[in-house]
Each structure stands twice: as C-alpha cells, then as structure tokens.
Backbone as CSV, one residue per row, in Angstrom:
resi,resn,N_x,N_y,N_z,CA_x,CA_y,CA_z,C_x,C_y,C_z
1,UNK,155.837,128.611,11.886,154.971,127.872,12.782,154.960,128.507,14.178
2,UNK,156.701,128.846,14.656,155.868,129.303,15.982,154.845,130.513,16.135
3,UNK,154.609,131.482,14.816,154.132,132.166,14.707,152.461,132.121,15.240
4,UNK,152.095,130.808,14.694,150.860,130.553,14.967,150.486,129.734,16.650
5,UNK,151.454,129.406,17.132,151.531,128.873,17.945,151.369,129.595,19.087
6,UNK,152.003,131.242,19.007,151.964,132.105,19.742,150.497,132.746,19.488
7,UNK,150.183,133.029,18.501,148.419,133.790,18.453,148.090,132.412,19.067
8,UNK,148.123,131.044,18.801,147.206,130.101,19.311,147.299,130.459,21.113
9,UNK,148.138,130.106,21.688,148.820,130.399,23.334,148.515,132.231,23.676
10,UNK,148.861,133.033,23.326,148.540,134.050,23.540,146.810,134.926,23.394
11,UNK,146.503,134.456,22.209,144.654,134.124,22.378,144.498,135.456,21.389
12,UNK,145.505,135.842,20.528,145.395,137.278,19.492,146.925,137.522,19.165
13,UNK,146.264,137.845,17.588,147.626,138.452,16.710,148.083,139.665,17.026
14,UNK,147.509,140.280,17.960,148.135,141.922,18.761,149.493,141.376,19.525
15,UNK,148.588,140.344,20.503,149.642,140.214,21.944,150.713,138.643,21.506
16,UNK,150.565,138.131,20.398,151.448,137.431,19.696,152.356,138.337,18.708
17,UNK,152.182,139.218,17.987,153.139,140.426,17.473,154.064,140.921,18.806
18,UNK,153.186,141.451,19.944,153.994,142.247,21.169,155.231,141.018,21.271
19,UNK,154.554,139.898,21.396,155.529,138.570,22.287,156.991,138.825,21.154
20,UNK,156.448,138.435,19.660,157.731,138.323,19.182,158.051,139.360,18.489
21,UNK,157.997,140.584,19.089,158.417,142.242,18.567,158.678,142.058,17.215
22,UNK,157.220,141.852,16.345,156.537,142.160,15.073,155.562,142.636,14.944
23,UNK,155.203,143.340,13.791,153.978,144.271,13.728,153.297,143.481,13.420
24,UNK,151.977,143.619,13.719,150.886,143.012,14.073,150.132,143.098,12.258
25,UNK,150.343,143.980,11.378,150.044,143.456,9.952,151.229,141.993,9.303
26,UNK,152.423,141.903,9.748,152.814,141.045,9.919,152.668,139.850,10.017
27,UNK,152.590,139.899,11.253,151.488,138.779,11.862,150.264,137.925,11.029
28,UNK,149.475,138.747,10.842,148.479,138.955,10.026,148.730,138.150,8.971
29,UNK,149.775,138.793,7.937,149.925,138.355,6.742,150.882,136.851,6.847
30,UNK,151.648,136.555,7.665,152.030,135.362,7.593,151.257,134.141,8.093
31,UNK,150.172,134.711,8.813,148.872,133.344,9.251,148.159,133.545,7.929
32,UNK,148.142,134.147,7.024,147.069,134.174,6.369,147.866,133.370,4.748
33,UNK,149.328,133.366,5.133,150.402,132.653,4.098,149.700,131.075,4.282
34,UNK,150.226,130.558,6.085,149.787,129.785,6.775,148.859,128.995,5.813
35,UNK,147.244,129.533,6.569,145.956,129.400,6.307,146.342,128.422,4.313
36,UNK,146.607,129.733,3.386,146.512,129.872,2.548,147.154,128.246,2.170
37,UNK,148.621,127.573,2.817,148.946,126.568,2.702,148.406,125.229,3.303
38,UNK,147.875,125.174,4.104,147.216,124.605,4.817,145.431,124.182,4.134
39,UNK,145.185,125.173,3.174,143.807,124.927,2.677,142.749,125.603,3.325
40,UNK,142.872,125.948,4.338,141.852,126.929,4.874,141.989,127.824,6.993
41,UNK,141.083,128.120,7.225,141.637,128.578,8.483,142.262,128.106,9.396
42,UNK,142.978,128.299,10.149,143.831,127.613,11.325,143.101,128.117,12.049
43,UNK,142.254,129.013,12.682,142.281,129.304,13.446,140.648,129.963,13.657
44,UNK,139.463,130.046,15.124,138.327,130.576,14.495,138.605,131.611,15.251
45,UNK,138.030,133.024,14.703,137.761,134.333,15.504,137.047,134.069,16.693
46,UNK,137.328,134.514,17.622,136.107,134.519,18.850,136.480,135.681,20.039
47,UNK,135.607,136.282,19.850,135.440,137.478,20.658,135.962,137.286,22.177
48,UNK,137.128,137.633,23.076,137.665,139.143,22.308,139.131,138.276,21.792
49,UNK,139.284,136.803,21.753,140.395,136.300,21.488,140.159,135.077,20.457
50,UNK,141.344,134.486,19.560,141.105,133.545,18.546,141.368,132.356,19.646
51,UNK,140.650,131.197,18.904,140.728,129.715,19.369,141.562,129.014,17.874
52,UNK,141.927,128.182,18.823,142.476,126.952,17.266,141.194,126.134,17.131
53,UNK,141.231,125.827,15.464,140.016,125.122,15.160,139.889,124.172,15.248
C-alpha cells in the first residue's frame, strides 16, 4: 500500500520508485498486482503525472 500511496503523493511511478529506491518496472508491476486485486485501476493516467481515481 504505501507503494501506491507514494505514486498517488508523488504524482508518477518514476519519482515514487526514486522515493523508495526501487526500480521503476517494479513499481509498475506491484500497482498493477494492486489494480489486479482491487478489480480495476487505482489510479487515472494524466499527463505529465497520475491522479487517484
């Protein structure tokens, strides 16, 4: 969870990887574990940073 909490507060899975010195496919793949449990997106894309949905 804090995983997502940090892309949510930080505004991207780049500078949420930097925060908790993980690679950013990482990242990636554990929001998408997330998502996957949850039933669908946590989160919407939005240029140049994500929002919570």
């Amino acid at each position: 969870m804090r995983i997502a909490i940090e892309v949510a507060r930080l505004g991207s899975f780049t500078a949420a990887s930097r925060e908790l010195r993980l690679s950013a496919p990482s990242v990636s793949r554990i929001m998408g574990e997330l998502e996957a449990d949850f039933g669908g997106p946590s989160l919407q894309p939005h240029d140049p940073s994500t929002r919570p949905d």
